[in-house]
N, CA, C and O atoms as a MOPAC input file, in Angstrom:
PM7 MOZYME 1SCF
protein

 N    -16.31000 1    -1.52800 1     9.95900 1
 C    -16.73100 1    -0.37900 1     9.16100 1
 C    -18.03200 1     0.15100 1     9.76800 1
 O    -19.05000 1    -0.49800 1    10.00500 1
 N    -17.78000 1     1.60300 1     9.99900 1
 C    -19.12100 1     2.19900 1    10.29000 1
 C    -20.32500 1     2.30200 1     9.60400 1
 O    -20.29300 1     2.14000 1     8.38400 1
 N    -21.36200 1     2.53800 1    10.14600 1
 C    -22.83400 1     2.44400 1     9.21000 1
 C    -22.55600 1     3.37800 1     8.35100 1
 O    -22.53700 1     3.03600 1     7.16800 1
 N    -22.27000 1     4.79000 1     8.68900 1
 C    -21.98800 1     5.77500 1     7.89500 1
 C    -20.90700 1     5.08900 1     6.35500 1
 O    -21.15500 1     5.21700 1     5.15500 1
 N    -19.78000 1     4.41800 1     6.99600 1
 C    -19.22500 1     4.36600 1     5.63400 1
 C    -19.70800 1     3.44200 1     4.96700 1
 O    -19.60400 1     3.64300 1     3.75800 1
 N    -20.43300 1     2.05300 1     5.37800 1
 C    -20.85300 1     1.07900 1     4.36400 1
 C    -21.85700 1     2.06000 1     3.82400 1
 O    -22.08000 1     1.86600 1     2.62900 1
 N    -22.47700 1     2.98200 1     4.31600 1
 C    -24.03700 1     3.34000 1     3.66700 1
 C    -23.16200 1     4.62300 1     2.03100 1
 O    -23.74300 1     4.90900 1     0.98400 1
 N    -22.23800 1     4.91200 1     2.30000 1
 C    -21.34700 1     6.01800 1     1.70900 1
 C    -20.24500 1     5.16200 1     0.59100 1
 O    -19.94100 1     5.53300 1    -0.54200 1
 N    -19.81400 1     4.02000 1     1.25500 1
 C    -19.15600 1     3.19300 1     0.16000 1
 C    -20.04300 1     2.23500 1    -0.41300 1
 O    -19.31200 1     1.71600 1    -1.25700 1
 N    -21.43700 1     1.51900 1    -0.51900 1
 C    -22.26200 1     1.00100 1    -0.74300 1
 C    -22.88100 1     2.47900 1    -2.27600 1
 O    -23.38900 1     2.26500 1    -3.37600 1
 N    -22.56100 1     3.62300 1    -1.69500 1
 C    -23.60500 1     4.49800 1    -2.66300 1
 C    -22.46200 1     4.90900 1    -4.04500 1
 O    -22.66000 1     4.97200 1    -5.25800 1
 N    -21.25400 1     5.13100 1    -3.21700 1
 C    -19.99400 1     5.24400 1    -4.07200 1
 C    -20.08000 1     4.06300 1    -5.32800 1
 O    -19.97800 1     4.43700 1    -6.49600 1
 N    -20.26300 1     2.69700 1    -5.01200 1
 C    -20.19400 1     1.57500 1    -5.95400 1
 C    -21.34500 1     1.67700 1    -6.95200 1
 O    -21.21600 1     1.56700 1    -8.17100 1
 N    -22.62200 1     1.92700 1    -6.21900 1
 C    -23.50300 1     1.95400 1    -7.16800 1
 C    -23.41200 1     3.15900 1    -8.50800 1
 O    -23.65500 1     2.87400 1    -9.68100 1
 N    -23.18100 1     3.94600 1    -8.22400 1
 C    -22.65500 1     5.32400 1    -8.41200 1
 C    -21.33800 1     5.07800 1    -9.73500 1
 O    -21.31900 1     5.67100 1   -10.81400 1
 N    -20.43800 1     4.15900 1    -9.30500 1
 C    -19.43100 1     3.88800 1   -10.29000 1
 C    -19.91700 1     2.94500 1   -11.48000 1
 O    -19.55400 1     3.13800 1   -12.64100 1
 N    -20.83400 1     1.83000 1   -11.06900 1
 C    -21.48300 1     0.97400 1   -11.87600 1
 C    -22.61600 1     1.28200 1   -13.02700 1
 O    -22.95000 1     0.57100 1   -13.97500 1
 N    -23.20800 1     2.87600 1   -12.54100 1
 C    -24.29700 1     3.55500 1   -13.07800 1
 C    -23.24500 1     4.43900 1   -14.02800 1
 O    -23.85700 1     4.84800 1   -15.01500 1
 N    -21.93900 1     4.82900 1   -14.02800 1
 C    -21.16900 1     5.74500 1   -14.45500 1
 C    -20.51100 1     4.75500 1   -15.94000 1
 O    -20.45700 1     4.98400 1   -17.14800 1
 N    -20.12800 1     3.70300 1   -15.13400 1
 C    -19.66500 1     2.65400 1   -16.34200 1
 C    -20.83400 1     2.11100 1   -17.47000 1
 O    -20.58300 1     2.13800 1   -18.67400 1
 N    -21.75500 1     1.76100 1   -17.09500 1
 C    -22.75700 1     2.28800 1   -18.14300 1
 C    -23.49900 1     3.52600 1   -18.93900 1
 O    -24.39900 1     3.70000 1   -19.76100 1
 N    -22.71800 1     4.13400 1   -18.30800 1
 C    -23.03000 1     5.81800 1   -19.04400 1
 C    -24.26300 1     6.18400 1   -19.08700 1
 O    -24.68500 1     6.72200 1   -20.11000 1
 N    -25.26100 1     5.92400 1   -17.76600 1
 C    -26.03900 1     6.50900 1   -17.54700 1
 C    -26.21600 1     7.47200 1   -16.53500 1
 O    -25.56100 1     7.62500 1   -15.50500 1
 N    -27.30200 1     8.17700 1   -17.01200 1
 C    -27.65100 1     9.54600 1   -15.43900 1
 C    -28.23300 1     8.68700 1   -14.19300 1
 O    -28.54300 1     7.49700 1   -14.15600 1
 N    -28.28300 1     9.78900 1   -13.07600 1
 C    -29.34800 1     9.10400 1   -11.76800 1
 C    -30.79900 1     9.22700 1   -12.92500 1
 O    -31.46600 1     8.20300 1   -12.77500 1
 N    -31.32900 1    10.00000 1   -13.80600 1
 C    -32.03000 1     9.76800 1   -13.83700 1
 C    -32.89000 1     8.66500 1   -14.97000 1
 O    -34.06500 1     8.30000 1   -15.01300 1
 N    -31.89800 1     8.41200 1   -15.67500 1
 C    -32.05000 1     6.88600 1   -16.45200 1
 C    -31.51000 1     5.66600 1   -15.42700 1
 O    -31.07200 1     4.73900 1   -16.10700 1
 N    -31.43300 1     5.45000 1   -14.24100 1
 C    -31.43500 1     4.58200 1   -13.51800 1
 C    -32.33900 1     4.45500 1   -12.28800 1
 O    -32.82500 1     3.52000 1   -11.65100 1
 N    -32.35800 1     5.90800 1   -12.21800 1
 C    -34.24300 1     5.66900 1   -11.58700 1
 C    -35.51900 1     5.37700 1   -11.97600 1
 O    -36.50600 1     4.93700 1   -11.38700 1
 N    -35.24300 1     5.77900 1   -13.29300 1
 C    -36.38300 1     5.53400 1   -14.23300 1
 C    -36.43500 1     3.50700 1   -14.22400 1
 O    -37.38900 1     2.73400 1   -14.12600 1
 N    -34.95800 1     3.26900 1   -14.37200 1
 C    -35.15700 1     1.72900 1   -14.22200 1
 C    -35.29600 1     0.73100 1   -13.41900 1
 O    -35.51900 1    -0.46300 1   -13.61600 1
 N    -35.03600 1     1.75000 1   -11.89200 1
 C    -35.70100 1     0.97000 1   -10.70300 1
 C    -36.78900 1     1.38400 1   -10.48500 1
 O    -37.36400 1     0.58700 1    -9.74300 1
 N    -37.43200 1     2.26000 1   -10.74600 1
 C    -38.53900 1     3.00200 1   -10.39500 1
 C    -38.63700 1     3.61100 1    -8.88600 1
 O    -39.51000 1     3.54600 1    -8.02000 1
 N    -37.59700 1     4.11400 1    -8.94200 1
 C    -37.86200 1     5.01200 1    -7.50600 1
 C    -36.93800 1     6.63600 1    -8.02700 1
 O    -35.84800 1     6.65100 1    -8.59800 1
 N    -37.65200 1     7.70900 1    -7.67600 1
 C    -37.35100 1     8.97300 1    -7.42500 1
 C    -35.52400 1     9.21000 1    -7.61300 1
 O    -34.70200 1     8.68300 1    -6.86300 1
 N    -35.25200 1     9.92900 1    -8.54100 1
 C    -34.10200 1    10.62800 1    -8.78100 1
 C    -32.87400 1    10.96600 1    -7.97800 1
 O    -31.69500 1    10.61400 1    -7.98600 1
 N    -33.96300 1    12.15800 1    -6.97000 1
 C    -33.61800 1    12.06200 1    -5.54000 1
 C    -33.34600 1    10.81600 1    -4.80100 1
 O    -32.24900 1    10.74900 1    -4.24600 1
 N    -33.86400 1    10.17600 1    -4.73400 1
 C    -33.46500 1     8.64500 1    -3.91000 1
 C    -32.22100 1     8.28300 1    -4.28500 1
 O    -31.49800 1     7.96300 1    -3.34200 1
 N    -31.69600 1     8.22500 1    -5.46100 1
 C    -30.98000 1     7.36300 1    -5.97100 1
 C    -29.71300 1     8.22200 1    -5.63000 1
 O    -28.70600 1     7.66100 1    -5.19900 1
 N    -29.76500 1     9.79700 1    -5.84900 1
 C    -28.81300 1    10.80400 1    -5.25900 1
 C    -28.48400 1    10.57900 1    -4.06300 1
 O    -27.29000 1    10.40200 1    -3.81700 1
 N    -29.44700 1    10.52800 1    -3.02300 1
 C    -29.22600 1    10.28200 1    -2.24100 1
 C    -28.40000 1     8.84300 1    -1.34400 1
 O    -27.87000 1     8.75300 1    -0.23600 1
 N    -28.56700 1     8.13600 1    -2.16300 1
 C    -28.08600 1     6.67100 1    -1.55100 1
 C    -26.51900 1     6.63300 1    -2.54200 1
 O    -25.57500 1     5.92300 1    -2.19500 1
 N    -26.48300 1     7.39600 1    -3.61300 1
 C    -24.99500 1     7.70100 1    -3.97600 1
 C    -23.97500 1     8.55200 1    -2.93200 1
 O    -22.80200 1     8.51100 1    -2.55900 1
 N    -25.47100 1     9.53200 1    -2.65700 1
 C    -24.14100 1    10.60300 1    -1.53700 1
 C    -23.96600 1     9.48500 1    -0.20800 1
 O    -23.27200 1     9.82500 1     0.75000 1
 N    -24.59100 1     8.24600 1    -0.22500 1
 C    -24.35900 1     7.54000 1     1.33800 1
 C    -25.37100 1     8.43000 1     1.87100 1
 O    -24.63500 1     9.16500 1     2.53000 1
 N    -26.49200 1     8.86300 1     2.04200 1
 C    -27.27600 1     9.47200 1     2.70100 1
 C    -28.28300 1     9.00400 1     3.27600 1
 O    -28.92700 1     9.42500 1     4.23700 1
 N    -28.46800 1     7.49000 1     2.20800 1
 C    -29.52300 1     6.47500 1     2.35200 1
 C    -29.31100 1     4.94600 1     3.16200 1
 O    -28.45000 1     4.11100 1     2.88600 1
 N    -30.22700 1     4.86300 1     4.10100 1
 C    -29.93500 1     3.67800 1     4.48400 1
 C    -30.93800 1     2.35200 1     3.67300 1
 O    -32.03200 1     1.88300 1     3.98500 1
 N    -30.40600 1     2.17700 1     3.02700 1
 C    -31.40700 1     1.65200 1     1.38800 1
 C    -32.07300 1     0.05900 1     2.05600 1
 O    -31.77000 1    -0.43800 1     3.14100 1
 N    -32.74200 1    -0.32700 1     1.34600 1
 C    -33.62900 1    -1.40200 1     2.19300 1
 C    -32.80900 1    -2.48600 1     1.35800 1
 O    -32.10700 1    -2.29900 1     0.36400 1
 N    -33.11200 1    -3.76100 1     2.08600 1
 C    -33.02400 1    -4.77200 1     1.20300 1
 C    -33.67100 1    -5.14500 1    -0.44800 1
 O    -33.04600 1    -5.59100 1    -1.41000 1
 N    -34.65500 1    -4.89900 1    -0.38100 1
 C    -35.89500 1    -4.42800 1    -1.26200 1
 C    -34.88700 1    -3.86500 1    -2.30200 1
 O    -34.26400 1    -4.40500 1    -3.21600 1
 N    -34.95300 1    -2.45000 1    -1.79100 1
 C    -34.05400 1    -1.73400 1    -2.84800 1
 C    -32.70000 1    -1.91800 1    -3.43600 1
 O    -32.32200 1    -1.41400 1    -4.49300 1
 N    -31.91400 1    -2.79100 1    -2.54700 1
 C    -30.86500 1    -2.62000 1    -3.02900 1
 C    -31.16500 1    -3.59400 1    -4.20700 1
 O    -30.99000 1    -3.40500 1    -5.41000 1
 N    -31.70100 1    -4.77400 1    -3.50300 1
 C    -31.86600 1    -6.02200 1    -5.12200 1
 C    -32.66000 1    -5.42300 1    -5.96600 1
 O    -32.85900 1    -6.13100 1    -6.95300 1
 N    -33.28900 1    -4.25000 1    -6.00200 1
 C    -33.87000 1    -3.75400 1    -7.48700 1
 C    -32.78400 1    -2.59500 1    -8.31600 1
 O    -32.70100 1    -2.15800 1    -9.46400 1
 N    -32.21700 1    -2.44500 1    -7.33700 1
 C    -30.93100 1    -1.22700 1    -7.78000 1
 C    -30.12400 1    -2.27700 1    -8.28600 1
 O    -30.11600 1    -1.98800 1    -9.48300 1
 N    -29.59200 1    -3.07500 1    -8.19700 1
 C    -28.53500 1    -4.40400 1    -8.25200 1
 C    -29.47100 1    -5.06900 1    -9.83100 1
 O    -28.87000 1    -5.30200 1   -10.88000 1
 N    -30.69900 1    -5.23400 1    -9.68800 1
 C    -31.24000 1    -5.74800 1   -11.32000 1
 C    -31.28300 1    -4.56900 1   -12.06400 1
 O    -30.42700 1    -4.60100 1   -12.94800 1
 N    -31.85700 1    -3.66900 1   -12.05900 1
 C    -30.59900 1    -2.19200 1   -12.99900 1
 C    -30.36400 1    -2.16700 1   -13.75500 1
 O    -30.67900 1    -1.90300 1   -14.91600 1
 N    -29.09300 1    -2.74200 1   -12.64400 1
 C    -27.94100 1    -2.39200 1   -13.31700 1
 C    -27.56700 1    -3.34900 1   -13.84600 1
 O    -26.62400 1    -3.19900 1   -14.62400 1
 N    -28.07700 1    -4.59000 1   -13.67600 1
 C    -27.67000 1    -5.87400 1   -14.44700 1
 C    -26.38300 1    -6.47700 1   -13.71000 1
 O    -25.41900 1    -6.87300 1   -14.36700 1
 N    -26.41500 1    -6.52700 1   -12.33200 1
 C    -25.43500 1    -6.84900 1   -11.72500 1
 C    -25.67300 1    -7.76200 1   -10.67200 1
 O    -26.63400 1    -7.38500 1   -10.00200 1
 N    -25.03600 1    -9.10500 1   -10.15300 1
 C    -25.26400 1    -9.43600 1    -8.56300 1
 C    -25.46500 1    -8.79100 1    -7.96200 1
 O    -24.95100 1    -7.67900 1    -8.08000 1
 N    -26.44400 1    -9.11700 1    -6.81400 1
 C    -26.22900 1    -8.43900 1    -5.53600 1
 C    -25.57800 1    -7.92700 1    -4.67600 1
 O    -25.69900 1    -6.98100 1    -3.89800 1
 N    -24.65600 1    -8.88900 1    -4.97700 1
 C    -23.01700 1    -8.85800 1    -4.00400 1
 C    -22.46900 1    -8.11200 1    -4.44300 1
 O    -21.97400 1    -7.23100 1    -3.74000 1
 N    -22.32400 1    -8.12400 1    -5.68000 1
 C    -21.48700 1    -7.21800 1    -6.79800 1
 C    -21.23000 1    -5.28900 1    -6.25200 1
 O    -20.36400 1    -4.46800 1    -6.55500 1
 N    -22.52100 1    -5.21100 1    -5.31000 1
 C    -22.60100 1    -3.71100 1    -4.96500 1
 C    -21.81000 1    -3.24000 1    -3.83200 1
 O    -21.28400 1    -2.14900 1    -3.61100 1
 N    -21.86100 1    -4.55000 1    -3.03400 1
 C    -20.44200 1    -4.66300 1    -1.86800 1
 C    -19.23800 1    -5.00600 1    -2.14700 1
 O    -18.30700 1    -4.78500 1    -1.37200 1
 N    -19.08600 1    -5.64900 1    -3.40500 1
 C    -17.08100 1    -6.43000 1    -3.72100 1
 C    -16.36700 1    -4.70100 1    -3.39600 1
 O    -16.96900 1    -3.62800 1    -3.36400 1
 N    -15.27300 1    -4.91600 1    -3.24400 1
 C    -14.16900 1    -4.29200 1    -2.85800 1
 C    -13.03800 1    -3.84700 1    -4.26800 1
 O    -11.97700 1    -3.22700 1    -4.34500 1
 N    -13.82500 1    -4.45600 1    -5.12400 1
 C    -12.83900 1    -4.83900 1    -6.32800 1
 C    -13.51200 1    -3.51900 1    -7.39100 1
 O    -14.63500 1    -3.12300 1    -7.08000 1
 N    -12.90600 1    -2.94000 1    -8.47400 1
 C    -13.38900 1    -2.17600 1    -9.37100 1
 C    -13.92100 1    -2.79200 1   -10.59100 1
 O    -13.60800 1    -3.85100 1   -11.13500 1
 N    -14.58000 1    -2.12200 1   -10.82900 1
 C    -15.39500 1    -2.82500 1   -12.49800 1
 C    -14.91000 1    -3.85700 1   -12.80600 1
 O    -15.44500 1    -4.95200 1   -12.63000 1
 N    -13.61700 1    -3.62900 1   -13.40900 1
 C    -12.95800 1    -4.79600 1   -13.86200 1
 C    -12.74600 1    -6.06000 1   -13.45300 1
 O    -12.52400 1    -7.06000 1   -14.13600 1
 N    -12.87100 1    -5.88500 1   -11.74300 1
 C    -12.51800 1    -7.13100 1   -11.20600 1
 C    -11.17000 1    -6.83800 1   -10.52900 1
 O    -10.80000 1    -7.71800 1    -9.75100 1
 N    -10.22700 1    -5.59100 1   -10.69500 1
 C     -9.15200 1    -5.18500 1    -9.76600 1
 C     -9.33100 1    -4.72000 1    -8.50700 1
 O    -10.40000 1    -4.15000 1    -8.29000 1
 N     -8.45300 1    -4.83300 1    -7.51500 1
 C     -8.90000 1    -4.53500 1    -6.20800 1
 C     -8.92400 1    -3.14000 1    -6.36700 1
 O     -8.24300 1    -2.63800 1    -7.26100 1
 N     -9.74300 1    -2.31200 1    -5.48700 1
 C     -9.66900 1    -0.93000 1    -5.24700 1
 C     -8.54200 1    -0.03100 1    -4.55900 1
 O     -8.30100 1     1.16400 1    -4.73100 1
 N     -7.88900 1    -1.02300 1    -3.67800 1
 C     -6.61600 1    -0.62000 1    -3.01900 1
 C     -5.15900 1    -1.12600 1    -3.40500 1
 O     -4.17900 1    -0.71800 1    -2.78200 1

């Protein structure tokens, strides 16, 4: 997988996980504390997000770490 798509399917997941809690980018920036924009941005895959960030994006949301890479949907079903 290309950088482009982990950085684009990495922003997609977070993005679905922020959606299943029924919050905005901007009640989830507010809870990592980084910029609105940022968080848009690393949804559109635009961001090449740090380690740093991802484990504060990942506490959030109240989720593993790993949890932002599985392949699987909310539920635990595969995506494909």
């Amino acid at each position: 997988m290309g950088e482009n798509n982990v950085m684009r399917a990495f922003g997609e997941r977070v993005r679905e996980i922020r959606k299943h809690r029924g919050w905005s980018q901007e009640e989830l920036s507010h809870r990592v504390g980084l910029d609105r924009s940022y968080i848009g941005g690393v949804e559109r895959g635009e961001r090449n997000v740090s380690l740093k960030n991802i484990h504060a994006i990942a506490a959030a949301l109240g989720v593993p770490t790993g949890r932002l890479f599985d392949q699987d949907n909310i539920d635990g079903t595969p995506l494909s």
